[in-house]
RODO-2510 file (C-alpha; in nm, 4 decimals, decimal comma):
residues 115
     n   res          X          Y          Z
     1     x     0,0000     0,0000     0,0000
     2     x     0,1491     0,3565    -0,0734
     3     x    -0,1435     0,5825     0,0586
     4     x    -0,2663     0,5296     0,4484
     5     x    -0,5437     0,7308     0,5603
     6     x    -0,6548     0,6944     0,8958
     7     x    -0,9204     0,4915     0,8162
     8     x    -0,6410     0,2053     0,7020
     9     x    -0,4138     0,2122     1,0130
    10     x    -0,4768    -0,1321     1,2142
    11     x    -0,3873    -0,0781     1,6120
    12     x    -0,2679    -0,3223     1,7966
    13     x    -0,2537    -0,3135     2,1694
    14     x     0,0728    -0,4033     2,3000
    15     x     0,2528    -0,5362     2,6718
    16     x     0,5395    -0,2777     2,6456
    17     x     0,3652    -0,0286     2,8608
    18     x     0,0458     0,1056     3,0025
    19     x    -0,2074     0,2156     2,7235
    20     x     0,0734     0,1200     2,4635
    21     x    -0,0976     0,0275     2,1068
    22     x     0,0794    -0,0294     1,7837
    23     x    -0,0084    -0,0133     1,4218
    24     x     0,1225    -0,2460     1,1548
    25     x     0,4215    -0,2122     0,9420
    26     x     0,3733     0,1190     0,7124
    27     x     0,7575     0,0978     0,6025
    28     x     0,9063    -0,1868     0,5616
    29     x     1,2000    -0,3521     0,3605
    30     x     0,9861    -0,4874     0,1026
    31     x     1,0076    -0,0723     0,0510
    32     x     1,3144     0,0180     0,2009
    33     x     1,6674    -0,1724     0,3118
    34     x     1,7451     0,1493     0,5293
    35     x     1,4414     0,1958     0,7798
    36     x     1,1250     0,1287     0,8608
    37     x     0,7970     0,3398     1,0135
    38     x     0,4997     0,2576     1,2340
    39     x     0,2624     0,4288     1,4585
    40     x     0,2536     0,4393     1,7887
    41     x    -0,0596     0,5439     2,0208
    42     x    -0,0594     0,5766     2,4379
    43     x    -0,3769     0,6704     2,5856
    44     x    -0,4186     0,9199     2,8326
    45     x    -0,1437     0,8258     3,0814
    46     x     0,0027     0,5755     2,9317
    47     x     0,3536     0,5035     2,8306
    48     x     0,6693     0,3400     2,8280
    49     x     0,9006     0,2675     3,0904
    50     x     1,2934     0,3409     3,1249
    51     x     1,4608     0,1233     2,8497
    52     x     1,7146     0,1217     2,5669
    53     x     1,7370    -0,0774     2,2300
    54     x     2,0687    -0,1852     1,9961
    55     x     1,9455     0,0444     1,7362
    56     x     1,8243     0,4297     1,5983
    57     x     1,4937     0,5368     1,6271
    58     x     1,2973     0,8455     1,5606
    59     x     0,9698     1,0092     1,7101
    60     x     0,7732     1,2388     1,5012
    61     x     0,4848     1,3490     1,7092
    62     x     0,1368     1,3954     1,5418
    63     x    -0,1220     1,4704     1,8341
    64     x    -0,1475     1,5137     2,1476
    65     x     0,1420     1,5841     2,4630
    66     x     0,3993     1,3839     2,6530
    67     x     0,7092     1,4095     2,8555
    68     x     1,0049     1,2313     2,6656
    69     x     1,3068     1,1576     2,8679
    70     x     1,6416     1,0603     2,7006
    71     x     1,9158     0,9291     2,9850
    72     x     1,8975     1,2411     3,2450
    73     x     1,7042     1,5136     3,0156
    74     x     1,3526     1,5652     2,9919
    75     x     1,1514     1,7142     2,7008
    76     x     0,7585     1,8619     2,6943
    77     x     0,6365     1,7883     2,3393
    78     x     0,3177     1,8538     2,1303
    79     x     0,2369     1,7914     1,7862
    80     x     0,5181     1,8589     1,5188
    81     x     0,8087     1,7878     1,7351
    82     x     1,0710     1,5650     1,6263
    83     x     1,2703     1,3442     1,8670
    84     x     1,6083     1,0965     1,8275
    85     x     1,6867     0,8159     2,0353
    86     x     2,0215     0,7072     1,9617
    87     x     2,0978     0,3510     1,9925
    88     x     2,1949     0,2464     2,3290
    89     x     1,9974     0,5501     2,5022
    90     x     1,7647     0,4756     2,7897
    91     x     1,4570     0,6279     2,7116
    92     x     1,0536     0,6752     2,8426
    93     x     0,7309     0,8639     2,7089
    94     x     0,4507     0,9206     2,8943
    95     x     0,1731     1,0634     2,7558
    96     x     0,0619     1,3620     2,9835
    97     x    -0,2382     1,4896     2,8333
    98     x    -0,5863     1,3589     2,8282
    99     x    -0,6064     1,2408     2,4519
   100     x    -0,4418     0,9979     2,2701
   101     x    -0,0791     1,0811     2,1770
   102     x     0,0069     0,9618     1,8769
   103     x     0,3573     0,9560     1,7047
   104     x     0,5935     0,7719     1,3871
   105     x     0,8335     0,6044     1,4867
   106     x     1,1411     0,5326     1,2563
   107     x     1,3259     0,2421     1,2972
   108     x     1,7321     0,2536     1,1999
   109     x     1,8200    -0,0121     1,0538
   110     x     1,4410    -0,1492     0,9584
   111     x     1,2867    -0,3129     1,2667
   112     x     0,9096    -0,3008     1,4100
   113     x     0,9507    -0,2791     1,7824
   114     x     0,8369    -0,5806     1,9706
   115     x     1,0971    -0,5994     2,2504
***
């Protein structure tokens, strides 16, 4: 599929964290050898916990508000903010409003989170 509209994007709800859903593959090597995208949604007060992966990731966010933390820094961020994890980086997002929060994540190299 090239063209998602809302409408097309299948959540699924996830064990990483309270609230913590995650839609299907949108980018994926069958499309791209460098990276890969998804969407990620936390309901009101949901999140993730303190954690770190092996590889690159990128937030984009689209709606609502959160607190991201990277190691000892903390950021506020609302829709059109743009946020790298590095690999290795312990991480956490909360969502701190009261509507979804809803953000791409890019994956570097191509991976879909499930760990």
């Amino acid at each position: 599929m090239n063209v998602y509209a809302p409408k097309d994007i299948v959540w699924h709800e996830t064990e990483l964290g309270r609230n913590f859903w995650v839609s299907d593959e949108l980018v994926g090597r069958q499309y791209s050898e460098l990276f890969s995208a998804q969407l990620t949604k936390f309901g009101p007060g949901g999140g993730s916990k303190p954690h770190h992966h092996g590889y690159n990731h990128a937030f984009y966010f689209l709606s609502g508000t959160a607190c991201m933390r990277i190691g000892d820094e903390s950021w506020a961020t609302t829709p059109g903010t743009f946020v790298k994890v590095p690999a290795g980086a312990e991480h956490s997002l909360t969502n701190t409003g009261d509507d979804d929060l809803v953000f791409l994540v890019i994956y570097d190299p191509p991976h879909v989170a499930t760990d």
